[in-house]
C-alpha positions in Angstrom: 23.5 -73.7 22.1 23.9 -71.3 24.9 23.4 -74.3 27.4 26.2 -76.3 25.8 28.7 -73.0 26.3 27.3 -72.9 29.3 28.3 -76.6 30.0 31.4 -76.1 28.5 32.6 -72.6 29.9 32.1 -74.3 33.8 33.7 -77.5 33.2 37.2 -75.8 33.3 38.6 -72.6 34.3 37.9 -70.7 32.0 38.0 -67.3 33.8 41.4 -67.9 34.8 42.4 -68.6 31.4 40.7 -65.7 29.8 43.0 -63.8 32.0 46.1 -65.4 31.2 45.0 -65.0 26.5 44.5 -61.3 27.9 47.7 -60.7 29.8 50.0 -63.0 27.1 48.3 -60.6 24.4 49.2 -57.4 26.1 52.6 -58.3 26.4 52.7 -59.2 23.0 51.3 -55.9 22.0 53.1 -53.8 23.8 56.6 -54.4 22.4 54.9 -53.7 18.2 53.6 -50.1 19.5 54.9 -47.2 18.1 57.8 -45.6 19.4 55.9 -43.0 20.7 54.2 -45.0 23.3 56.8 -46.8 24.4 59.5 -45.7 27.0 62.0 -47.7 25.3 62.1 -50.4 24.0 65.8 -52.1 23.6 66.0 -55.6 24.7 62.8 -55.9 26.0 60.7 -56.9 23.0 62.0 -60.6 22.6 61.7 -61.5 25.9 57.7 -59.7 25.7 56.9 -61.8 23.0 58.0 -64.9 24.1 56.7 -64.6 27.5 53.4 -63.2 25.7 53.1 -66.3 23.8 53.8 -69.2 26.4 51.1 -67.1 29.1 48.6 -67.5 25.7 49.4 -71.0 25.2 48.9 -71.7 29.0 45.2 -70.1 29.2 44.5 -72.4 26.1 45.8 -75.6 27.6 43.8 -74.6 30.7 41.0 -74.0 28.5 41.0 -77.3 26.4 42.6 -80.1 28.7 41.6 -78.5 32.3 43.4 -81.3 33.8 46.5 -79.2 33.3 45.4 -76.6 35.0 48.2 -76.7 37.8 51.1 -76.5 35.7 49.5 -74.1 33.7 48.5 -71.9 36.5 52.4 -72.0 38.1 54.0 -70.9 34.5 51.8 -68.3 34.0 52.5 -66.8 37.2 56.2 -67.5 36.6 56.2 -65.9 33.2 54.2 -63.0 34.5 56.6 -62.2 37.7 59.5 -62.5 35.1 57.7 -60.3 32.5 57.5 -57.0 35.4 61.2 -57.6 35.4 62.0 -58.7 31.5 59.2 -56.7 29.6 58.7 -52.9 30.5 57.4 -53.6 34.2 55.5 -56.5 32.6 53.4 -54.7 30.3 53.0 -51.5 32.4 51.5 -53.5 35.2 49.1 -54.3 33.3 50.2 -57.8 31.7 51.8 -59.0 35.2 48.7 -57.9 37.1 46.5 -59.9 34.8 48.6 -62.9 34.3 49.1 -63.1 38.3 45.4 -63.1 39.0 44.7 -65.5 35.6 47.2 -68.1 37.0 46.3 -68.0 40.5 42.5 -68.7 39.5 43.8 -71.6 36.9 45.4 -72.8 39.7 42.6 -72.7 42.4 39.9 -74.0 40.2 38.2 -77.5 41.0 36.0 -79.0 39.1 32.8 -79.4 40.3 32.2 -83.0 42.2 29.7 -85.2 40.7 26.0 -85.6 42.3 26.5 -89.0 44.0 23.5 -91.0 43.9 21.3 -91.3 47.5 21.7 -94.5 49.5 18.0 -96.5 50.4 16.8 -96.0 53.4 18.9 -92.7 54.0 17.8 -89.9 55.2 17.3 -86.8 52.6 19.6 -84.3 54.2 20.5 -81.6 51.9 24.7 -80.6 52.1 23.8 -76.7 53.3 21.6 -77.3 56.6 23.5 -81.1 57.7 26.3 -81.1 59.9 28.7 -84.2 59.4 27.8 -85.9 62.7 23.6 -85.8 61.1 23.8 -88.9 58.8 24.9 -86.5 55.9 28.4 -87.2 54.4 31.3 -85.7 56.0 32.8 -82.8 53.6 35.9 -85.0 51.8 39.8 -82.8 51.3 41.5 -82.9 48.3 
């Protein structure tokens, strides 16, 4: 079982969308504290919440269909550079700083290429010691 969490937990980004749950939770939070905590409220608790939820939704899509993880990644690091205007300097810093770094990795994250099979008659090279012009493969862009 943990081998298939294992599987699972690398096969999309799920750092990067642990981030964004935590950050879209914070803001949520913040705005249901007690009075006491807060600064002041006013406006600012609709606008948390909202922004709270759709950063929570986008860390689950990233989570379960990883092929979103682009548009994911750029509205949750919308939503969080509008929250540290919209939602009490985006959850004391706190919410933005996490949804920031939560989109950016969604964003970033590639899934791991599959091991191609070796040709006949080719030479074993492994990818770390070969340089491109050695018979190994020649790294491919995106």
């Amino acid at each position: 079982m943990l081998l298939t969490w294992r599987r699972w937990r690398r096969a999309r980004p799920f750092w990067g969308g642990l981030a964004a749950v935590l950050a879209g939770a914070e803001l949520c939070a913040i705005p249901l504290a007690p009075l006491k905590i807060m600064l002041q409220q006013g406006i600012a608790g609709i606008p948390s919440v909202l922004m709270g939820l759709v950063m929570i939704v986008m860390g689950l899509s990233a989570w379960f269909t990883p092929h979103y993880r682009g548009l994911a990644g750029v509205l949750t690091v919308l939503c969080a550079a509008a929250a540290l205007v919209m939602s009490n300097l985006g959850g004391f810093l706190i919410g933005t700083v996490l949804g920031i770094l939560g989109g950016s990795m969604m964003f970033a994250w590639q899934p791991a290429p599959d091991a191609a099979p070796a040709e006949p008659g080719a030479p074993a090279a492994s990818g770390a010691d070969a340089e491109p012009g050695d018979g190994a493969p020649a790294p491919s862009g995106p």
